[in-house]
C-alpha positions as CSV (number, residue, x, y, z in Angstrom):
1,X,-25.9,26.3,26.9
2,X,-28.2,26.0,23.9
3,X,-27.8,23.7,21.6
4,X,-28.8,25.7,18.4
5,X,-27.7,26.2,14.7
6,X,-27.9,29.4,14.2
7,X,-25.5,29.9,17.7
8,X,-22.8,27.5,16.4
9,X,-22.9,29.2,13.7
10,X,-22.4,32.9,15.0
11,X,-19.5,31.6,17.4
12,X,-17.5,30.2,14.9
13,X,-17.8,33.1,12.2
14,X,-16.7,35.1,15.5
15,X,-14.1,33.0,16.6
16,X,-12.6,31.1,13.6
17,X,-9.9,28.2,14.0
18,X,-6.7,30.5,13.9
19,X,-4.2,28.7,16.6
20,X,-3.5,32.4,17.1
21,X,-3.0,32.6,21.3
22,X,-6.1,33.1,22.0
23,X,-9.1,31.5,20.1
24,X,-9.8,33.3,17.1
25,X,-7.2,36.3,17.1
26,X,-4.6,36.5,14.6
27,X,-2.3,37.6,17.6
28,X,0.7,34.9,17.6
29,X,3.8,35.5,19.7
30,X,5.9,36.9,17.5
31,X,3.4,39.3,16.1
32,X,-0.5,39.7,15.0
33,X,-1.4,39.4,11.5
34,X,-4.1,40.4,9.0
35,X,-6.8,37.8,8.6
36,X,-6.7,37.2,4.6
37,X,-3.5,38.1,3.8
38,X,-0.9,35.9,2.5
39,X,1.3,36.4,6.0
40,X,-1.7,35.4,8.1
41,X,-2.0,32.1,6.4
42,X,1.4,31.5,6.1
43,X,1.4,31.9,9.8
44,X,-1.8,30.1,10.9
45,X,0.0,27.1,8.7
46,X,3.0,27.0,10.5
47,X,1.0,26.4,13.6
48,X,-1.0,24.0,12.5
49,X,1.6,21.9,11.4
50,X,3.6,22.4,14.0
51,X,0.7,20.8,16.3
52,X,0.7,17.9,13.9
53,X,4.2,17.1,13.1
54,X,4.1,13.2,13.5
55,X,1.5,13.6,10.2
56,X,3.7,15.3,7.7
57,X,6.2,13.0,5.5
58,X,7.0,14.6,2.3
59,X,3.8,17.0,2.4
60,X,1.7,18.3,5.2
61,X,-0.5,15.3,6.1
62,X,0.7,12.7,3.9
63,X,0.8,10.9,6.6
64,X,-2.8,11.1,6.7
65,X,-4.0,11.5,3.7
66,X,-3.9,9.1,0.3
67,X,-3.3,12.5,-1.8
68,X,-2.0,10.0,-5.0
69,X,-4.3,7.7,-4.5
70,X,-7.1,10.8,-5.0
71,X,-5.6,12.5,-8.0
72,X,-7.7,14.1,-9.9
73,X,-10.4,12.5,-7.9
74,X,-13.1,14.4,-6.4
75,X,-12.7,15.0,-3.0
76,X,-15.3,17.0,0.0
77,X,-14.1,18.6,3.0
78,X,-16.9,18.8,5.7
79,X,-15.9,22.1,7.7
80,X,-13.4,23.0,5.7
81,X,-12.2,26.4,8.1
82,X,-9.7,28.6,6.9
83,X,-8.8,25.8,4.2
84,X,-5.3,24.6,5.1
85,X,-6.0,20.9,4.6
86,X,-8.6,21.7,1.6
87,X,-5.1,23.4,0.0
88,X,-3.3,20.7,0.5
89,X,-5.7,18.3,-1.6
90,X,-5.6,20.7,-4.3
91,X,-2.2,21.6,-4.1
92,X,-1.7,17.5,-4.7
93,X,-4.0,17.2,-7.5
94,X,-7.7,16.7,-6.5
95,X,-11.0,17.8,-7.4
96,X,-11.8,20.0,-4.4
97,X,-15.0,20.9,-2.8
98,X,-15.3,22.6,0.9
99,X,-18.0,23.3,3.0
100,X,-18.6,25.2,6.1
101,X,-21.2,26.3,8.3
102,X,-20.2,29.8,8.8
103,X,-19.1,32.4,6.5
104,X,-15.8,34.0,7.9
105,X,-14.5,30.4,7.1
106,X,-15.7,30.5,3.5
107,X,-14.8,34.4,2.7
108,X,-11.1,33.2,4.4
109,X,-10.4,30.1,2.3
110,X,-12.0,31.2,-1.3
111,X,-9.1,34.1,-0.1
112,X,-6.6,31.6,0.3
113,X,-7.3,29.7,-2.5
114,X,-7.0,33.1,-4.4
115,X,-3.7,34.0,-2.9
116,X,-1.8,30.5,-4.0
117,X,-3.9,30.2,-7.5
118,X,-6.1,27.6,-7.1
119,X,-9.1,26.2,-8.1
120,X,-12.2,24.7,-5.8
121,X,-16.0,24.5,-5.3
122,X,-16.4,26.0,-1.6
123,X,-19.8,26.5,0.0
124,X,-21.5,27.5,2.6
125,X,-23.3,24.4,3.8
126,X,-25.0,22.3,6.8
127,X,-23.1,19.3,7.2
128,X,-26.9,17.9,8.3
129,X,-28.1,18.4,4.9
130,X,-25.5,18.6,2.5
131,X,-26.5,19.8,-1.4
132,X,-24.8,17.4,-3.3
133,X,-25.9,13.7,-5.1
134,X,-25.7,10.6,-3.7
135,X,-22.3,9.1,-4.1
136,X,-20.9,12.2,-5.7
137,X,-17.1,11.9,-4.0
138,X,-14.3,9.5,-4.4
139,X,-13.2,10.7,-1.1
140,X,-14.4,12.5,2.4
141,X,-13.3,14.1,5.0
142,X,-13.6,16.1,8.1
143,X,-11.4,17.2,10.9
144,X,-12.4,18.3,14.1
145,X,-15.8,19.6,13.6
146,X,-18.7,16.7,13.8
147,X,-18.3,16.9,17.2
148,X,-19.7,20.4,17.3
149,X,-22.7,18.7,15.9
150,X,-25.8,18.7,18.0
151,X,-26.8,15.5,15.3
152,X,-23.9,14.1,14.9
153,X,-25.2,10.8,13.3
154,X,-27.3,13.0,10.7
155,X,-23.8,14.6,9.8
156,X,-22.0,11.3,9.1
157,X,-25.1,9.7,7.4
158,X,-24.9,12.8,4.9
159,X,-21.1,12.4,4.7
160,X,-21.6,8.6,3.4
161,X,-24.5,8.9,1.6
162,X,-22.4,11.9,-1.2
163,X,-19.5,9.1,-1.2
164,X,-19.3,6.7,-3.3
165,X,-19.3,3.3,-2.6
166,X,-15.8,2.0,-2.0
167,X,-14.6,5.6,-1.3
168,X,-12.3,6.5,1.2
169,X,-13.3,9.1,4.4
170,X,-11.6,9.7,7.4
171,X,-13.1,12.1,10.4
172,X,-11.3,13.4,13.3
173,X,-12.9,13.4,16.7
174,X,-12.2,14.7,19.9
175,X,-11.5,11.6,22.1
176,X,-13.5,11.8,25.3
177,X,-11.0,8.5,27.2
178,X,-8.0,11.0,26.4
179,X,-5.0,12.5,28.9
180,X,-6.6,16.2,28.1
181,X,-10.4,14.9,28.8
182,X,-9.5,13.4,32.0
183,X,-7.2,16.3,33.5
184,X,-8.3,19.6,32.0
185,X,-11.9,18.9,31.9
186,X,-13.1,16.3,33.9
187,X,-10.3,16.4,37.0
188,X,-9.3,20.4,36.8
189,X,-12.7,22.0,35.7
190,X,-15.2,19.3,36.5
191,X,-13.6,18.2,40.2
192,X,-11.1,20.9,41.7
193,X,-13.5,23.8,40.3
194,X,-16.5,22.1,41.2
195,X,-18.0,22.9,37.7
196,X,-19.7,20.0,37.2
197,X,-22.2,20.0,40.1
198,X,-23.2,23.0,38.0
199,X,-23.1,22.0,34.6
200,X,-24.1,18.5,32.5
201,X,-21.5,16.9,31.0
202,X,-22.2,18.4,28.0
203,X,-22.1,21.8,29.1
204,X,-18.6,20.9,30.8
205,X,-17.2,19.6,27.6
206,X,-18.4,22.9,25.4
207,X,-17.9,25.0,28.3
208,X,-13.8,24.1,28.2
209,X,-13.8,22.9,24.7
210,X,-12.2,24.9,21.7
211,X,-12.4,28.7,23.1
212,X,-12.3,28.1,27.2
213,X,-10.7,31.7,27.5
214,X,-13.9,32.9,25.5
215,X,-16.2,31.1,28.0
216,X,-16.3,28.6,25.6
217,X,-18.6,27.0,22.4
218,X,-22.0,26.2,22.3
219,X,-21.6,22.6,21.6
220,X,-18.6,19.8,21.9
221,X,-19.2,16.5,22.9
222,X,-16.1,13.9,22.3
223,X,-16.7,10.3,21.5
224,X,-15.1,7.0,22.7
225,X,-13.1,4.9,20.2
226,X,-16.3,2.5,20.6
227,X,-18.8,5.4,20.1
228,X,-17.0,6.5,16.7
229,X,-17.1,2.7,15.2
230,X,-20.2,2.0,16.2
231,X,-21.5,5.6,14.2
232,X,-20.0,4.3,11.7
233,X,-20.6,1.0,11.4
234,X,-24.0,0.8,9.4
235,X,-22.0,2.5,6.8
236,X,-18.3,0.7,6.5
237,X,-17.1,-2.6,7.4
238,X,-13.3,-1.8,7.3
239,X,-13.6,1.3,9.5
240,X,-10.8,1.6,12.0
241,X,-9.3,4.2,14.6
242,X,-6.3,5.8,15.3
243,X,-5.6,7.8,18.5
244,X,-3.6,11.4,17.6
245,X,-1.8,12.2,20.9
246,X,0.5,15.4,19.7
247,X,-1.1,17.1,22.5
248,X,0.4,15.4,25.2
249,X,3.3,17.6,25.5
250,X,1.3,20.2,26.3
251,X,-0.9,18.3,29.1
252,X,2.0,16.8,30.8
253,X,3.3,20.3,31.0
254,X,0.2,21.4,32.7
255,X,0.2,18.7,34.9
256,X,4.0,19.2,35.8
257,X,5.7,22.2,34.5
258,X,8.4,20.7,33.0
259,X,7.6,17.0,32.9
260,X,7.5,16.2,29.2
261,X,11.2,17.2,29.5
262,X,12.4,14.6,31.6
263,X,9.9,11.7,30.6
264,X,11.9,9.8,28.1
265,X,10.4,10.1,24.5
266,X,9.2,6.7,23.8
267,X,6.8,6.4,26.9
268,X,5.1,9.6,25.5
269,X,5.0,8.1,22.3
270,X,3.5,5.1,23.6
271,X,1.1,6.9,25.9
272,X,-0.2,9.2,23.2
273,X,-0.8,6.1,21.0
274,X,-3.2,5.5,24.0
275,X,-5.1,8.5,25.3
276,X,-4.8,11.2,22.9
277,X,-6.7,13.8,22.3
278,X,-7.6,13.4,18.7
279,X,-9.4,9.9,17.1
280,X,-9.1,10.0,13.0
281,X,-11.7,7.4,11.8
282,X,-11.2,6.1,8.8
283,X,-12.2,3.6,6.0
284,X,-13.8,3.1,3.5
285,X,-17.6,2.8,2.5
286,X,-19.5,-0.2,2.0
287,X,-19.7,-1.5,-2.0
């Protein structure tokens, strides 16, 4: 597995972040779709919040997100992918600028943005060496793609140095103590398959990352809950963590076909609270 650019890159123009069944397609069950049509993101929507349901309150993600707070602020998405959340911001009143490393996520979301009538700067941009001014943003972002960083640290040291001091950011990471880490990778892949006396952990983690049906992505690596903080730490003395753990449905199926119907609601609750798969870091920066 080589950890180059220019491969990232290529896999995700190749295999964008559609939640279709399979990594990439537009096929969903109850029918495929045309990427860039108003259907197909309609469709990629609906699954996307349908993974993230504890997050939504009156809006998609408002949960999340301080959309009011932000109005008519300026706001950057870092890997912005077919531009669901981006929409969202603008949709609630922001300033919006997305970047992306490959260009099948930019073509799709200036689409989208076409398709609903709205207005933002999106670029295609390394998240290692972003084109904007120092402490250009009110507010930063990213979700679920720093971890497909070979540098990592350069990524969120760009991120804070175009905020603004006191600005808000939150980034989602994959969470390497998780339910999903420890089953499907480590105890599944890495044990029973005997695939990691043949590849580092690294290679593991990409290998049955985002796209394991398509052999997998050239580079994942999940951080701790420590790890994240301590990224983070040079730049923001408020940051915090929150563990995501909508996923846990799904692992506890795979574990026990059937389990998550019989284990009563609040001791998944409580268990995803712990070990799921998805850390959202957040805070804000230092004044």
């Amino acid at each position: 597995m080589i950890d180059n650019k220019k491969d990232i890159q290529n896999w995700w123009a190749e295999n964008p972040m559609t939640y279709g069944e399979t990594h990439g397609q537009t096929a969903f069950k109850d029918g495929s779709y045309e990427m860039g049509t108003r259907e197909f993101f309609d469709r990629i929507d609906q699954e996307f919040y349908s993974w993230n349901k504890p997050l939504h309150n009156k809006s998609p993600f408002d949960n999340l997100f301080p959309y009011e707070k932000y109005a008519e602020k300026k706001v950057l998405e870092i890997g912005c992918g077919l531009g669901c959340m981006l929409m969202n911001w603008a949709k609630n009143g922001a300033n919006c600028t997305g970047v992306d490393l490959n260009p099948t996520s930019i073509e799709q979301t200036k689409r989208r943005f076409e398709l609903h009538d709205l207005k933002a700067d999106i670029r295609l941009e390394d998240a290692n060496q972003l084109p904007f001014e120092d402490s250009s943003f009110d507010y930063v972002w990213s979700w679920g793609v720093l971890h497909h960083s070979p540098n990592v640290e350069l990524s969120i040291k760009e991120l804070f140095r175009v905020l603004k001091p006191g600005g808000g950011f939150g980034i989602m990471l994959y969470n390497r103590k998780s339910f999903y880490q420890w089953y499907m990778t480590d105890y599944v892949e890495g044990f029973l398959h005997r695939e990691s006396k043949f590849l580092t952990p690294l290679e593991l983690n990409s290998r049955y990352g985002d796209g394991h049906r398509e052999e997998g992505n050239p580079h994942t690596w999940p951080v701790t809950k420590k790890e994240g903080l301590e990224l983070l730490s040079p730049f923001s003395k408020d940051a915090d963590v929150r563990v995501l753990g909508t996923d846990l449905d799904c692992v506890l199926n795979l574990m026990t076909p059937g389990a998550s119907a019989f284990i009563p609601k609040p001791i998944i609750k409580a268990l995803a609270r712990r070990w799921g798969w998805s850390l959202w870091f957040h805070g804000t920066k230092n004044a």
